[in-house]
C-alpha positions in Angstrom: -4.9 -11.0 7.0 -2.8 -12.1 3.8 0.8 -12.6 3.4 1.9 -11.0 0.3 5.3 -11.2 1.0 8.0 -12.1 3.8 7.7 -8.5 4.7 4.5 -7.5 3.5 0.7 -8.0 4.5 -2.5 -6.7 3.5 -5.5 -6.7 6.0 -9.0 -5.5 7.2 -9.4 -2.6 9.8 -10.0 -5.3 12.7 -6.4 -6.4 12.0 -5.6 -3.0 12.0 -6.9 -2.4 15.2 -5.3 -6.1 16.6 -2.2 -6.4 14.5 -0.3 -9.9 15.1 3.2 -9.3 17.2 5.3 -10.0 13.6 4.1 -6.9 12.3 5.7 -3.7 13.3 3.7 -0.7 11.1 0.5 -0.4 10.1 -0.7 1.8 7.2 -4.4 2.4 7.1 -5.9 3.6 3.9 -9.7 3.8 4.3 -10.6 7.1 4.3 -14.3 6.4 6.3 -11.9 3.8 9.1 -10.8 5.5 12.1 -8.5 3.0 13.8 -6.6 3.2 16.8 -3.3 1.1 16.4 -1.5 -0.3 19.4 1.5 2.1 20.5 4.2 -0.7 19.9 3.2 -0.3 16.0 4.6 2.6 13.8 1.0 4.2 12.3 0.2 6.0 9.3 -2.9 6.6 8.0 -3.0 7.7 4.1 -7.1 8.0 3.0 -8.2 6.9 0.1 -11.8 6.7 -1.1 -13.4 3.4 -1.7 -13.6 2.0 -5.1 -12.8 4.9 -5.9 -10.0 6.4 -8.6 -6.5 7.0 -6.3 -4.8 9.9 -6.7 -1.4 9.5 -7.8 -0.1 11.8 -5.0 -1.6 9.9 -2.2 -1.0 7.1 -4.1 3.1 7.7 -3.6 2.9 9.1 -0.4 1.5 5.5 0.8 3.9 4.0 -1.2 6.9 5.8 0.4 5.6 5.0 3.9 5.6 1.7 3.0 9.2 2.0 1.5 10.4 3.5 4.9 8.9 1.0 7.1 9.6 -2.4 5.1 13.5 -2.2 6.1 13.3 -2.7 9.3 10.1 -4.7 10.2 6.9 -6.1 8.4 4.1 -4.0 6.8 0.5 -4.5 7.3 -1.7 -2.3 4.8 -5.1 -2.2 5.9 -8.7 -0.8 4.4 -12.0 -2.0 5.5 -12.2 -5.2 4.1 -8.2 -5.7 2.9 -9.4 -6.4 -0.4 -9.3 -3.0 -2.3 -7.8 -0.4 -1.4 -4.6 -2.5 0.9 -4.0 -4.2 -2.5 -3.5 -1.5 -4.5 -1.2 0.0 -2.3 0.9 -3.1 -1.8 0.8 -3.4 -6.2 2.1 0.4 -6.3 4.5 -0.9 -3.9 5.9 -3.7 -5.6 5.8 -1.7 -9.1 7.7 1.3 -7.6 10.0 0.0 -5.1 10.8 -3.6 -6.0 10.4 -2.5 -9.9 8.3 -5.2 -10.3 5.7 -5.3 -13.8 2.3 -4.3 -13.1 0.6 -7.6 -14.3 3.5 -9.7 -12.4 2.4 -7.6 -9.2 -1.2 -8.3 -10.0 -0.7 -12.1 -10.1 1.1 -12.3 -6.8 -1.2 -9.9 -5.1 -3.8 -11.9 -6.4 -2.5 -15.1 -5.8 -2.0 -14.4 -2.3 -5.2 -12.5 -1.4 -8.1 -14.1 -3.2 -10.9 -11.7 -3.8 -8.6 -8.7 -4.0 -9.8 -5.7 -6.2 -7.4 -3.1 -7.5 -9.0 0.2 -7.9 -9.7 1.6 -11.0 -7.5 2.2 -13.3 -4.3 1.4 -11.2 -2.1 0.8 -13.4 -2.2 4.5 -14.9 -2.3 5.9 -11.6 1.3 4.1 -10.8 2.5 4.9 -13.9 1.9 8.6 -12.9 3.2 8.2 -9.2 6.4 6.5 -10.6 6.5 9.7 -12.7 6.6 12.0 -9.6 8.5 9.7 -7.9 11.3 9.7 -10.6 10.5 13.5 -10.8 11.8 13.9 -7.1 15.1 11.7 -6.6 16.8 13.6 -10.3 17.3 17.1 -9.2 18.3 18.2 -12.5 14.8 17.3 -14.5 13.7 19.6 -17.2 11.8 22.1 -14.6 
């Protein structure tokens, strides 16, 4: 388990399954994991393929779990190993929540959880959740 920030963390499916008392919600996003939380965590689980492309969709819908959990307690995102899949979520996080660049979020991630992997082409796939996402709060778009 790695510290990305005060509020955020990035681990493997044991953590998922043992999560440290500091940690409040758990967000599992392996699709092949099938983890039972303890009931005193909030639990989500958003599936996402191993090195695999994300959708941008899911991709959001992690993102905005995240969002909603973050205020009031620490995040753990977990996927098999907490070095792929977790880390992307967390960089989607940071791009679309804290507004953060994509290559600042990269270093940090990074920096914080050697060996991490973003999936492919991640920073396309943010750009187009942060489209939906945009899409969704102005109720006046061109549609």
């Amino acid at each position: 388990m790695h510290m990305i920030t005060k509020q955020l963390l990035v681990g493997n499916a044991d953590d998922a399954a043992t999560p440290p008392p500091q940690v409040g919600a758990v967000l599992m996003v392996a699709e092949e994991q099938h983890v039972k939380a303890p009931s005193w965590v909030a639990f989500a689980k958003v599936p996402f393929k191993e090195f695999g492309e994300a959708i941008p969709s899911v991709l959001l819908q992690a993102v905005e779990w995240v969002e909603a959990q973050v205020s009031e307690t620490r995040v753990m995102v977990c996927c098999r190993a907490g070095m792929g899949r977790s880390v992307s979520v967390v960089i989607a996080y940071l791009c679309c929540v804290e507004g953060m660049a994509y290559a600042d979020a990269v270093k940090l991630v990074l920096a914080r959880r050697p060996g991490g992997l973003p999936l492919p082409r991640l920073q396309d796939t943010i750009e187009a959740a942060a489209r939906l996402r945009s899409g969704r709060k102005s109720p006046t778009s061109g549609t």
